[in-house]
C-alpha positions as CSV (number, residue, x, y, z in Angstrom):
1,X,42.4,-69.4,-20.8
2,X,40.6,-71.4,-23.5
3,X,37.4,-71.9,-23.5
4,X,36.9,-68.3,-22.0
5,X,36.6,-65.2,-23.8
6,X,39.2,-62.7,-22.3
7,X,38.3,-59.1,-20.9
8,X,40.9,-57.1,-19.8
9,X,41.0,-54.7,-16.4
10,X,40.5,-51.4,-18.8
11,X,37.4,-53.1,-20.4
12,X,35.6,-54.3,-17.5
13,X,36.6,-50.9,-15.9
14,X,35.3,-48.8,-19.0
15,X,32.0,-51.3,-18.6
16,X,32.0,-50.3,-14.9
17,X,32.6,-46.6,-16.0
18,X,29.3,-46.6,-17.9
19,X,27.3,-48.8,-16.2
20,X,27.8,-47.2,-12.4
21,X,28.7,-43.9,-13.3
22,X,28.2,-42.2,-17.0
23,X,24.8,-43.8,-17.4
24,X,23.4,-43.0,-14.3
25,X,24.9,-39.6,-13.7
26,X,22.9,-38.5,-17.2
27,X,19.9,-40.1,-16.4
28,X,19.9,-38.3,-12.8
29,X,20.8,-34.8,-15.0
30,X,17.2,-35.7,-16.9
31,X,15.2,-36.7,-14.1
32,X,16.6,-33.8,-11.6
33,X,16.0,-31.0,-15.2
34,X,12.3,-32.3,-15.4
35,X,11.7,-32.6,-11.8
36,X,13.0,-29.1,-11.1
37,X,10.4,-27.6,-14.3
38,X,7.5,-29.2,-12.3
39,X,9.1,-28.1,-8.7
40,X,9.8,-24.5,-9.8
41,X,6.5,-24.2,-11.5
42,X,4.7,-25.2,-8.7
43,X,7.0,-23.2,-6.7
44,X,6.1,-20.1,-9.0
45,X,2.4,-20.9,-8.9
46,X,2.3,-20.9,-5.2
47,X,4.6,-17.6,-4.9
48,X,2.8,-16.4,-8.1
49,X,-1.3,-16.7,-6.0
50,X,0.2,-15.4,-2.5
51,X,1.6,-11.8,-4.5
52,X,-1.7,-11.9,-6.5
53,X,-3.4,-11.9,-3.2
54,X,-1.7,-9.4,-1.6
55,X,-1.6,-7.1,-4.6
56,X,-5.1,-7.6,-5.2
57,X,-5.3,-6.8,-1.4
58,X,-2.9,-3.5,-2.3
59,X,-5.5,-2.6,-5.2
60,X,-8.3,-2.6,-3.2
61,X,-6.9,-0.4,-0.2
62,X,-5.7,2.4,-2.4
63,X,-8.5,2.1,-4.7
64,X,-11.0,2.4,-1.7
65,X,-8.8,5.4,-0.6
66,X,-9.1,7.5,-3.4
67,X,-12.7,6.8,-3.5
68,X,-12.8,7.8,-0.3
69,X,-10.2,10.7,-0.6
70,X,-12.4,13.3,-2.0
71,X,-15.0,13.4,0.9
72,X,-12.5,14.9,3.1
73,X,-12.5,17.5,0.5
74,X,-16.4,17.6,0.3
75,X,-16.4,18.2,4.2
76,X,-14.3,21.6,4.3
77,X,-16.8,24.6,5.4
78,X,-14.8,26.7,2.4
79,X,-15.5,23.8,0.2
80,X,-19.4,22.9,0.9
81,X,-20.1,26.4,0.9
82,X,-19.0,27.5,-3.0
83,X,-20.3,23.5,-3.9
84,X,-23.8,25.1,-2.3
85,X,-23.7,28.9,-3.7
86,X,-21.6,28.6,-6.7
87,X,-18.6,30.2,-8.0
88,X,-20.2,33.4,-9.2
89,X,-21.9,33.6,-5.8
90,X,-19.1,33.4,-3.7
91,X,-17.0,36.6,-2.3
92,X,-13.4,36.8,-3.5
93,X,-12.6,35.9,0.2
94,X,-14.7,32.7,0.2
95,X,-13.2,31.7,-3.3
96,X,-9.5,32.1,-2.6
97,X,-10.5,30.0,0.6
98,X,-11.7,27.3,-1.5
99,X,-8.8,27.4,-4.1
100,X,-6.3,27.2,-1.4
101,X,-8.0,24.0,0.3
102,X,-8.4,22.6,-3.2
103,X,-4.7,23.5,-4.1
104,X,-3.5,22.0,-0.5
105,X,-5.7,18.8,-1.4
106,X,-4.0,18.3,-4.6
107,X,-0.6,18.5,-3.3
108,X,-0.8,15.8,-0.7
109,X,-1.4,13.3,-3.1
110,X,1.1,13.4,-5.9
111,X,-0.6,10.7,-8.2
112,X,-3.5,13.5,-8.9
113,X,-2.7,14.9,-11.9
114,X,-5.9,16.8,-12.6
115,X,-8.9,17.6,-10.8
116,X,-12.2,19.1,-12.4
117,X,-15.7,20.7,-10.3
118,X,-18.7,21.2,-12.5
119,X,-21.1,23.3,-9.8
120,X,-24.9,22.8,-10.6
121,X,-25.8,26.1,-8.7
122,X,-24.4,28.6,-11.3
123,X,-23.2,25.8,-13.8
124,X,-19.6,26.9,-14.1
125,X,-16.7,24.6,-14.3
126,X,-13.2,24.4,-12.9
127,X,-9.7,22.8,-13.8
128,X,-7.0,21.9,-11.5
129,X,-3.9,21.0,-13.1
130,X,-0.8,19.9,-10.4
131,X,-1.8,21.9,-8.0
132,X,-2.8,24.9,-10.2
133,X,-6.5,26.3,-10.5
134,X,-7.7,27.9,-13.2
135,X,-10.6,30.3,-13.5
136,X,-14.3,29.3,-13.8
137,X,-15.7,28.5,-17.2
138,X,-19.5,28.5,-17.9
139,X,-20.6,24.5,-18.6
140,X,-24.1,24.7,-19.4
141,X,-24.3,21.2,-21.6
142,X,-22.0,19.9,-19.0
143,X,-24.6,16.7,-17.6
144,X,-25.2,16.2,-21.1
145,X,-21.8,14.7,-21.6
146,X,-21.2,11.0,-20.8
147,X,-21.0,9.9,-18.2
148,X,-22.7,12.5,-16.4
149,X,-25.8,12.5,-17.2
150,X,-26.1,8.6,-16.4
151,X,-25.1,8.9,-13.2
152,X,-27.1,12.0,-12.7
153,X,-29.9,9.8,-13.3
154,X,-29.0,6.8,-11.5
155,X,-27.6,9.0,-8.4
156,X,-24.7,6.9,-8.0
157,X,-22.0,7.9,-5.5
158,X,-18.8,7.7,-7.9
159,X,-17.8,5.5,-11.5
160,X,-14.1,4.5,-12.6
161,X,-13.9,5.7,-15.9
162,X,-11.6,3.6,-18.6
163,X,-7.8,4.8,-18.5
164,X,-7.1,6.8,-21.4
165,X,-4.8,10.2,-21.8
166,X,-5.2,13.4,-19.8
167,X,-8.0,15.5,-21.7
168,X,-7.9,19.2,-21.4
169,X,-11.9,19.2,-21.5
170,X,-12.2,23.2,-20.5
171,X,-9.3,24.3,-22.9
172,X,-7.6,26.1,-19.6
173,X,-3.8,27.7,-20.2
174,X,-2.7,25.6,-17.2
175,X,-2.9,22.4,-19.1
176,X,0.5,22.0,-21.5
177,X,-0.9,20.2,-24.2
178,X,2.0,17.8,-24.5
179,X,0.9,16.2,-21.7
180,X,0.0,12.9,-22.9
181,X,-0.1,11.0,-19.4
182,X,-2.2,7.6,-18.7
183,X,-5.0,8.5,-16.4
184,X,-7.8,6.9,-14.4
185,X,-10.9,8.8,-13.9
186,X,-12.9,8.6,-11.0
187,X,-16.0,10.9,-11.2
188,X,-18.1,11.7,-8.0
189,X,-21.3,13.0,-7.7
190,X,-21.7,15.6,-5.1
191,X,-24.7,16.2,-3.1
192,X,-25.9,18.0,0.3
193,X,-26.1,15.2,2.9
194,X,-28.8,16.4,5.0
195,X,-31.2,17.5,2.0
196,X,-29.8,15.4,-0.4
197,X,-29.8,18.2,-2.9
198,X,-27.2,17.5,-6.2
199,X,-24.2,20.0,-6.0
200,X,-22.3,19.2,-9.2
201,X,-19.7,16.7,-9.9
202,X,-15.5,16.3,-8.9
203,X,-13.8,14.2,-11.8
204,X,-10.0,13.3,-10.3
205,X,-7.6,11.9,-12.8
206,X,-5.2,9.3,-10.9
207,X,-2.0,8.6,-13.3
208,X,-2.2,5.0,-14.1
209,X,1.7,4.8,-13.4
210,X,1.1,4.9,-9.6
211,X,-0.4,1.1,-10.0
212,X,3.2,0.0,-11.1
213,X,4.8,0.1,-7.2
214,X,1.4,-1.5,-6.3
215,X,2.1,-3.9,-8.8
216,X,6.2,-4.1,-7.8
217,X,6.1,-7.9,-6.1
218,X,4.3,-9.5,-9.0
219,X,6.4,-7.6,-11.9
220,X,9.7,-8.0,-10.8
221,X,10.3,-11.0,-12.0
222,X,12.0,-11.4,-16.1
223,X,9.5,-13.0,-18.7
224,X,6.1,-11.6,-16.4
225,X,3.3,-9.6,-17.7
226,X,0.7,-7.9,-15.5
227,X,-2.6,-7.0,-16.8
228,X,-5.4,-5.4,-14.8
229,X,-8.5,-5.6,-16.5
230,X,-12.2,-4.0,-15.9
231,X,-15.5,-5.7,-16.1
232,X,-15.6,-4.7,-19.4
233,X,-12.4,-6.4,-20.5
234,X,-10.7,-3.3,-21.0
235,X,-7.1,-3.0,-20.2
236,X,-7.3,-0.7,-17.3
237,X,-3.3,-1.3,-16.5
238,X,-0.5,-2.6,-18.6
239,X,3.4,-2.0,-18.3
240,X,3.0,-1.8,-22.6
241,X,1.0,1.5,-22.4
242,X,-0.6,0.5,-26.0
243,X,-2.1,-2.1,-24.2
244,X,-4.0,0.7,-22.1
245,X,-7.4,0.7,-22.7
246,X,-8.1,-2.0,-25.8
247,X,-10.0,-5.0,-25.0
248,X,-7.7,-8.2,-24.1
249,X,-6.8,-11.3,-26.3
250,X,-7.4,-14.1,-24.6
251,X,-5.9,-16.2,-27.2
252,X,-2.6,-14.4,-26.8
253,X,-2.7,-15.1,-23.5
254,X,-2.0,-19.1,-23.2
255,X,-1.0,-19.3,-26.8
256,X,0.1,-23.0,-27.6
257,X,0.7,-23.5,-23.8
258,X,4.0,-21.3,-23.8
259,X,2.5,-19.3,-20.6
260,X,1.2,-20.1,-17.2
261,X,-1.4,-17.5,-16.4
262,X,-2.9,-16.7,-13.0
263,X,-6.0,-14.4,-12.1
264,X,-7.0,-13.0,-8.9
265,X,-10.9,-11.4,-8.7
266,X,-10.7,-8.0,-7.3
267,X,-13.3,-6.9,-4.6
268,X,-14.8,-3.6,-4.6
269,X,-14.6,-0.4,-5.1
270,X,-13.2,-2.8,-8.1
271,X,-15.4,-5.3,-8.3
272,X,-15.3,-7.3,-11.4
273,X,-12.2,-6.0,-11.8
274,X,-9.2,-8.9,-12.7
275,X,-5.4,-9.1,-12.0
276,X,-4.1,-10.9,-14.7
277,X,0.0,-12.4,-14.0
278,X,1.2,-14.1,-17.8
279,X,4.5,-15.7,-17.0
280,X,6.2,-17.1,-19.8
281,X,7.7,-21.1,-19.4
282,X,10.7,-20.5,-21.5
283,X,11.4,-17.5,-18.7
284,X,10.7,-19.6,-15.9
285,X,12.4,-22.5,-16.8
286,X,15.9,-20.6,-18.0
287,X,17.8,-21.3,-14.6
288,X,16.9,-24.8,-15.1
289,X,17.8,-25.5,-18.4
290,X,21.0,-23.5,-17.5
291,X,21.7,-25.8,-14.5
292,X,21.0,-28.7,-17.0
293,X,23.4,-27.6,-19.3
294,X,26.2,-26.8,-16.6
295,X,25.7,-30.5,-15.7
296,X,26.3,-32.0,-18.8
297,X,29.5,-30.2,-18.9
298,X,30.5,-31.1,-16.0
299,X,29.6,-34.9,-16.9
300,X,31.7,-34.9,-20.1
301,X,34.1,-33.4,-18.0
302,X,33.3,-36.4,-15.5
303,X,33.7,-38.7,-18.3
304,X,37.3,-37.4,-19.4
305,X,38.0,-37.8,-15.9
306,X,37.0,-41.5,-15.9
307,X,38.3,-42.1,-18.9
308,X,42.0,-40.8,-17.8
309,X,41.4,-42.8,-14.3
310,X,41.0,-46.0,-16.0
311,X,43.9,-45.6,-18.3
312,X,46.2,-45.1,-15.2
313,X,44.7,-47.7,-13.2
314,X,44.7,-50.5,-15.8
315,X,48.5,-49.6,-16.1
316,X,49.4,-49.3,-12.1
317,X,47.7,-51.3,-10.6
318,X,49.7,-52.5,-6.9
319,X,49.3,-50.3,-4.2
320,X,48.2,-52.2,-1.2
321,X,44.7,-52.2,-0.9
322,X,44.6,-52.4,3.1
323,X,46.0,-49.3,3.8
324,X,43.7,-47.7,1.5
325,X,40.9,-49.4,3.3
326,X,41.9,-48.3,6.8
327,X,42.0,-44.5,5.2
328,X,38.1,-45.2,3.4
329,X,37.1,-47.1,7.0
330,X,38.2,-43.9,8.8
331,X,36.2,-41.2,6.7
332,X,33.2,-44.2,6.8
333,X,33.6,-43.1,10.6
334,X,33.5,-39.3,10.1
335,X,36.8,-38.6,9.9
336,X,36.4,-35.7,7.3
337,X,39.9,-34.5,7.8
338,X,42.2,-38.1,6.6
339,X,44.7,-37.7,3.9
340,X,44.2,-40.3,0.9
341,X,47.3,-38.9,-0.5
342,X,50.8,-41.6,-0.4
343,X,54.2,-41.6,-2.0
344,X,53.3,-44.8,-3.6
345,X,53.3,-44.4,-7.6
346,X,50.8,-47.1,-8.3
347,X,47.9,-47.3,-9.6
348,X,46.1,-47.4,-5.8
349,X,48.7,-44.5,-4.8
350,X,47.1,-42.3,-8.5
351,X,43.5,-44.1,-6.9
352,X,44.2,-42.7,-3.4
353,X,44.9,-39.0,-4.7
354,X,42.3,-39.0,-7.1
355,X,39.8,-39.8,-4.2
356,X,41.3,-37.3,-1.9
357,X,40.4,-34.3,-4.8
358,X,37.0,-35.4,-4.9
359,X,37.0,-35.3,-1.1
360,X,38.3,-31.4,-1.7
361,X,35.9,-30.6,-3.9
362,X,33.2,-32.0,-2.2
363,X,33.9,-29.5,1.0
364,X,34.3,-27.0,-1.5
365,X,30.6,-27.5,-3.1
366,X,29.2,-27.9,0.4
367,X,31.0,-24.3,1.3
368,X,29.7,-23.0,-1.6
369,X,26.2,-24.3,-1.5
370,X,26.4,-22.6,2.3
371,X,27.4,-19.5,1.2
372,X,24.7,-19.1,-1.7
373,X,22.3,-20.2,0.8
374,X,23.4,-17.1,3.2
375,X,23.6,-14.9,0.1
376,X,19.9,-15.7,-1.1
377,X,18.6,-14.8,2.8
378,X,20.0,-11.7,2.4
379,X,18.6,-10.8,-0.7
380,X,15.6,-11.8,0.2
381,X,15.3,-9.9,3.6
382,X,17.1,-6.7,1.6
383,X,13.4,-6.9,-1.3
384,X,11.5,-6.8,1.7
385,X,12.3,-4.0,3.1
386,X,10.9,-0.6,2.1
387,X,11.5,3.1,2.3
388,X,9.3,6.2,3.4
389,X,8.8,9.1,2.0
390,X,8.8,11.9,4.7
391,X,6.3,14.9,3.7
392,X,7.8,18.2,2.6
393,X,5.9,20.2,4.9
394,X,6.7,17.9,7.9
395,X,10.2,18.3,7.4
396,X,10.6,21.8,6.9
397,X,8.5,21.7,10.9
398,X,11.5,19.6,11.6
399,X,13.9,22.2,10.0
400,X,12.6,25.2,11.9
401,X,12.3,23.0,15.4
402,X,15.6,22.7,15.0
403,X,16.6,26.4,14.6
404,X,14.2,26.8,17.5
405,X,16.3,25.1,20.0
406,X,19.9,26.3,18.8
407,X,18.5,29.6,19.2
408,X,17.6,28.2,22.6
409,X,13.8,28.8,22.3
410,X,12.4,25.5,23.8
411,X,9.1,27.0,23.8
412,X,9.0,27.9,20.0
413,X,10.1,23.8,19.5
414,X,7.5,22.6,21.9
415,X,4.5,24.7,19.8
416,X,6.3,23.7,16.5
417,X,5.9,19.8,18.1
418,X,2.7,20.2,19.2
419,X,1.8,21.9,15.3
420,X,3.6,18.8,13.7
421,X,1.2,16.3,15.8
422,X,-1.9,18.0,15.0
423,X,-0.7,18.4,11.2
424,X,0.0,14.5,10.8
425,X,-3.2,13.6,12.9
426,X,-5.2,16.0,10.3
427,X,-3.9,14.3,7.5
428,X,-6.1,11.2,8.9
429,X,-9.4,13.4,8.0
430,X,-12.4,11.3,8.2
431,X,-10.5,8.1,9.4
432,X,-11.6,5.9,12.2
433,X,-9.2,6.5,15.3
434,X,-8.8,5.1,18.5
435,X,-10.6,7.8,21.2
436,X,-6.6,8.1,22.6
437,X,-5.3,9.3,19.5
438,X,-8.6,12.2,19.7
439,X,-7.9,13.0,22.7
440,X,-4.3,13.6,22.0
441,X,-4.9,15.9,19.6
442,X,-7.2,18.0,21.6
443,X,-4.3,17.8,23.8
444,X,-1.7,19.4,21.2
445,X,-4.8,22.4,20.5
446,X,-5.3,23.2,24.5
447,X,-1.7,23.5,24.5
448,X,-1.3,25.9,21.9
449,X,-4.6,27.8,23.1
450,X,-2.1,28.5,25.9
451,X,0.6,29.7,24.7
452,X,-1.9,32.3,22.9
453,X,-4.0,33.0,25.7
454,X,-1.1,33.2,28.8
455,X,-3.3,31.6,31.0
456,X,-4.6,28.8,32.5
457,X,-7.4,27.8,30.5
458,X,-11.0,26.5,32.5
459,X,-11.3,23.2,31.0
460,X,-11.5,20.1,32.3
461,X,-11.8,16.7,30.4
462,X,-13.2,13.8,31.9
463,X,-12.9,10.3,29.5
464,X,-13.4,6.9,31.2
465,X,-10.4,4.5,30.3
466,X,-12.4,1.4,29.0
467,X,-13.5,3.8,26.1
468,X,-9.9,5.0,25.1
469,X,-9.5,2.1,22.7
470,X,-12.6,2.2,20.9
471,X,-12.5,3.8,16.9
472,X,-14.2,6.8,16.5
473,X,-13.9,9.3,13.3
474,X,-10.8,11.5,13.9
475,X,-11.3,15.3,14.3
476,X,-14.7,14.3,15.8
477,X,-15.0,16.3,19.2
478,X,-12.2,18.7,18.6
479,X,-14.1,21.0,17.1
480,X,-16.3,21.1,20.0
481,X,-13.2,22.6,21.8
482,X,-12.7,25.0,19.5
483,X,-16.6,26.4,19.4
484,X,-15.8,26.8,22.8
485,X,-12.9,29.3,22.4
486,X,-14.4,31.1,19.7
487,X,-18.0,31.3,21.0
488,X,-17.9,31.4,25.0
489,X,-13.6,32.0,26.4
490,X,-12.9,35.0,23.7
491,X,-16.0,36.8,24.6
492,X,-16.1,35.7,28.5
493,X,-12.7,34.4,30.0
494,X,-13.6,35.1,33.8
495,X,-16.9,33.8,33.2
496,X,-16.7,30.9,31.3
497,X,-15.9,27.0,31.1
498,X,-15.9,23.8,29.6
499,X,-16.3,20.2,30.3
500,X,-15.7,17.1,28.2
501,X,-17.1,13.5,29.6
502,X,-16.8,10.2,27.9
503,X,-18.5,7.2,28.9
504,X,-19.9,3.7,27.6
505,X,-23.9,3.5,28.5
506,X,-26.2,0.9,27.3
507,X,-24.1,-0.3,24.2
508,X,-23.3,3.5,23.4
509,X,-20.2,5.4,23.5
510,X,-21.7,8.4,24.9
511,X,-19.6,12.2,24.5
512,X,-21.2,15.4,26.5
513,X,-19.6,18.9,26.0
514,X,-20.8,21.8,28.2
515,X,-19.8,25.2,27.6
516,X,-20.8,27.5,30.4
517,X,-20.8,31.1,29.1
518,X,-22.7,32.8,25.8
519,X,-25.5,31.1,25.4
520,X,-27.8,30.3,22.8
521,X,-31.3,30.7,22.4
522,X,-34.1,28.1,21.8
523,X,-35.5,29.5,18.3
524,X,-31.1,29.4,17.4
525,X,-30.8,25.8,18.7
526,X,-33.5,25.3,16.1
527,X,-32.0,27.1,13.3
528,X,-28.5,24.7,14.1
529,X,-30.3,21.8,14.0
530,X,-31.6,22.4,10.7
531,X,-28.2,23.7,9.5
532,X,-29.9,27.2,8.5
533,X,-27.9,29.4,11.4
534,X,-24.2,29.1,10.1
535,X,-22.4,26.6,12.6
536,X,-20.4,24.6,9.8
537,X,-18.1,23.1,12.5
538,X,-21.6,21.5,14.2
539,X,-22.9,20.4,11.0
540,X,-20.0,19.1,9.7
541,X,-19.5,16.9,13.2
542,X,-23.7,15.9,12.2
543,X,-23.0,15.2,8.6
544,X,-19.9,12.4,9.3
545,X,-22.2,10.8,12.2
546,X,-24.9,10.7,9.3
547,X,-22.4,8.9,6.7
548,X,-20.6,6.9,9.0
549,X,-22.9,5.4,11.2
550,X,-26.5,6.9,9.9
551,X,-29.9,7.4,11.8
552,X,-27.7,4.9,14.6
553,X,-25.9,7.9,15.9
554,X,-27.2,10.9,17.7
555,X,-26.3,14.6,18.1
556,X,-28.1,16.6,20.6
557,X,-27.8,20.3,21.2
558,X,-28.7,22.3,24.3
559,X,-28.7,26.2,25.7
560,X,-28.6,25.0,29.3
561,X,-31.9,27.2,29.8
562,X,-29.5,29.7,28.9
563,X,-26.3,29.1,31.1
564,X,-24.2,28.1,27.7
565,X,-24.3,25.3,25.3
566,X,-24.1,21.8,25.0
567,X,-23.6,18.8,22.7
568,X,-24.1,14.9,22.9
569,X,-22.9,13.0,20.9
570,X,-23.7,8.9,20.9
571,X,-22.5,6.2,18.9
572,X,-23.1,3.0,19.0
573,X,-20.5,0.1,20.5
574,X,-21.0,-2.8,17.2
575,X,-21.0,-0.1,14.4
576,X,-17.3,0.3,12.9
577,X,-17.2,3.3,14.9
578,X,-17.1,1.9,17.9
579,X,-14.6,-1.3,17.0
580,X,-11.9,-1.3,20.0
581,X,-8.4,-1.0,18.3
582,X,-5.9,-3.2,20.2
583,X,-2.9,-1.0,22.1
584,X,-2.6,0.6,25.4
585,X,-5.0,2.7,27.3
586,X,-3.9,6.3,27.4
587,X,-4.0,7.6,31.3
């Protein structure tokens, strides 16, 4: 027509092309590539603080354990009594007591790698290497080495030394000297607890590799650095063991804005400790520039598409429009299921079939979507679940239990059982446990006592249930049992006994045992009390009241006027002691 410029079908649908579907499918592929960067990194920040947080929390614990660790040593008769006399003092008996607990303390934690005792009575020092113990070696300068004689003079409890490699300090045999492992030294300083008398020193190397499955949840991830750094700004921990011990680069840390860097404060034993999480951008943002990518493909590809589409329909362009309607009206109505397809030839019939392939592939993407949705659960669920690492000694129990009761000796399996329960409830030395638990294991020990003895056994335990729950240290009456078989039933079966009560009194869990047989006399109970008459069960008992709950606990002793002996014990309800633990009363 004059007048009027002309624009064919294929132009205005090219126009149409970019205008309602090239342009905007691009500018969507931008906006959804930097809207994912600024989702995922708040996504990673937020995943990135709640790991911190619990790894920090992970730090902590085990960090607080091994401090802790060593004073189940320190409370071993064998072991106070060489840390009192000395080496040099000791019988051969006494020694190889003290190298076996030692030895048997090592080997239950396999992140030890070395152990050294300096004793101040005779000055002699001694190595443990993996389990091994070497023989004594005169350390006369040894308070004058740092850091020693510091915390000599400051009489602090224990120090976390900078990581650095194993040192073979005494020169022993035992020590390879290729051993070049990463190690954290945690020195204690040993004293008597009732006199307060200093007893030398334990210095326990921890292999710095044991922080990595600490570490696991915040390391996994490609592109991540995790630094754990002292109050000094030494690297304490570093998957790069170069790193180990240096002082950290801040500026490498953020350099030119390439990283995203968290840090989590650590509480004590570490305090002003930091756990440092570097995550690099070009890492984190990988999968998105990928997906970006894998778009514009797939829009060039959309384009071609288009392109073709318009081509054919310019061309073939009379398929009746209604039916195609009716189809489009039907799917409008959720009819997923409608065939666009028709033997028509036209450009609506090319129209129809091209709508009913992206119909096809759009249940295909939503199948797919599901299914990498159900795939990402399960991957998920499967890095959260962990694995267990049964004890060697516990399983060979297991091992023999069973050749018990093929051989048909229930007996030998129920002693074997009972051995097993007071083995894993041992390993929990100078824990707080629930008054059940204790009692349980005196349990297991009266039934063994049995099976030694043949008979029934005069004792009778009386505990109230609305004390069962509370937290008490674990092997903390047991040993009054015991006392009672070696003191009173081995010397007078016919004329002896024991009672155990439990009760809650004015705020105070309150534990009497009476054993009715030998007896004590008054200048002895004095001797005991002041820890000068042997009794290293009692004192020991005395000495965890003292560091657990100090002058707020009492232990009383008692000859009865000379009918037996007897001990009370009372502990407050509000100390940590006597927190109730949540679970059910034992009958």
């Amino acid at each position: 027509m004059e007048g009027r410029a002309f624009m064919s079908i294929r132009t205005r649908l090219f126009i149409m092309l970019l205008l309602f579907i090239i342009l905007p499918y691009f500018l969507f592929v931008i906006f959804i590539y930097e809207n994912s960067k600024s989702s995922i990194e708040e996504r990673d920040l937020a995943r990135s603080r709640e790991e911190l947080n619990e790894s920090r929390a992970d730090l902590e614990q085990y960090a607080e354990e091994m401090v802790r660790l060593p004073y189940s040593l320190f409370n071993m008769p064998e072991v106070q009594q060489v840390l009192k006399n000395g080496m040099l003092a000791e019988t051969t008996e006494h020694v190889r007591a003290f190298e076996n607990s030692v030895e048997t303390y090592a080997a239950t934690r396999p992140d030890i790698r070395q152990l050294r005792f300096y004793f101040q009575q005779d000055q002699q020092s001694l190595t443990v290497y993996q389990s091994n113990v070497s023989a004594p070696k005169p350390a006369p300068d040894y308070l004058e080495h740092l850091p020693f004689g510091e915390m000599n003079k400051l009489k602090e409890s224990y120090m976390l030394e900078t990581p650095h490699e194993l040192v073979n300090e005494d020169k022993v045999a035992i020590v390879p000297e290729s051993d070049n492992t990463v190690v954290l030294p945690i020195h204690h300083r040993i004293t008597d607890v009732l006199s307060g008398k200093f007893l030398g020193f334990l210095t326990t190397d921890i292999e710095v590799s044991s922080f990595s499955r600490l570490l696991e949840a915040v390391t996994r991830e490609a592109g991540t650095q995790v630094l754990l750094v002292n109050g000094n700004e030494e690297i304490v921990y570093s998957k790069d063991l170069k790193q180990i011990g240096n002082i950290m680069d801040e500026s490498q840390l953020s350099e030119e804005g390439e990283n995203i860097v968290l840090r989590e404060e650590l509480g004590e034993p570490l305090g002003d400790w930091q756990l440092i999480k570097v995550t690099s951008k070009d890492e984190l943002f990988r999968d998105a520039r990928e997906t970006a990518w894998t778009n514009i493909v797939l829009g060039i590809g959309v384009v071609l598409l288009g392109t073709v589409l318009v081509l054919v329909v310019s061309r073939v362009f009379t398929k009746p429009i209604i039916t195609l309607s009716e189809q489009v009206r039907s799917i409008e109505g959720g009819q997923m299921n409608v065939q666009l397809k028709t033997e028509r030839k036209d450009e609506i019939g090319h129209l129809a079939a091209h709508m009913q392939e992206m119909l096809n592939r759009i249940d295909s993407h939503i199948a797919r979507e599901y299914k990498l949705e159900l795939e990402a659960r399960e991957s998920q669920l499967r890095m959260l679940k962990s694995q267990v690492n049964p004890h060697f000694l516990f399983n060979a129990l297991q091992s023999i239990g069973a050749v018990a009761l093929r051989s048909g000796d229930r007996e030998v399996y129920k002693l074997l059982v009972s051995l097993s329960k007071m083995m894993r409830y041992a390993l929990q030395a100078d824990q707080l446990v629930p008054v059940r638990e204790e009692l349980g294991y005196i349990d297991s020990y009266i039934m063994l006592q049995k099976e030694r003895f043949g008979a029934d056994l005069p004792i009778t335990i009386k505990v109230e249930k609305s004390i069962q729950e509370y937290r008490i240290p674990s092997m903390l009456l047991q040993p009054l049992v015991e006392n009672y078989f070696k003191h009173s039933y081995e010397t007078m079966r016919d004329k002896s006994s024991f009672i155990l009560n439990g009760m809650e009194r004015d705020g105070l869990l309150v534990f009497s045992a009476t054993s009715y047989g030998a007896t004590v006399s008054a200048e002895e109970i004095r001797l005991l009390r002041e820890g000068a008459a042997g009794g290293t069960g009692l004192q020991n008992i005395a000495e965890r009241l003292h560091l657990h709950h100090g002058d707020k606990a009492a232990f009383q002793l008692d000859n009865l006027e000379g009918k037996g002996f007897g001990v009370t014990i009372c502990i407050p309800v509000e100390e940590q002691g006597g927190q109730k633990h949540e679970g059910v009363t034992r009958g």
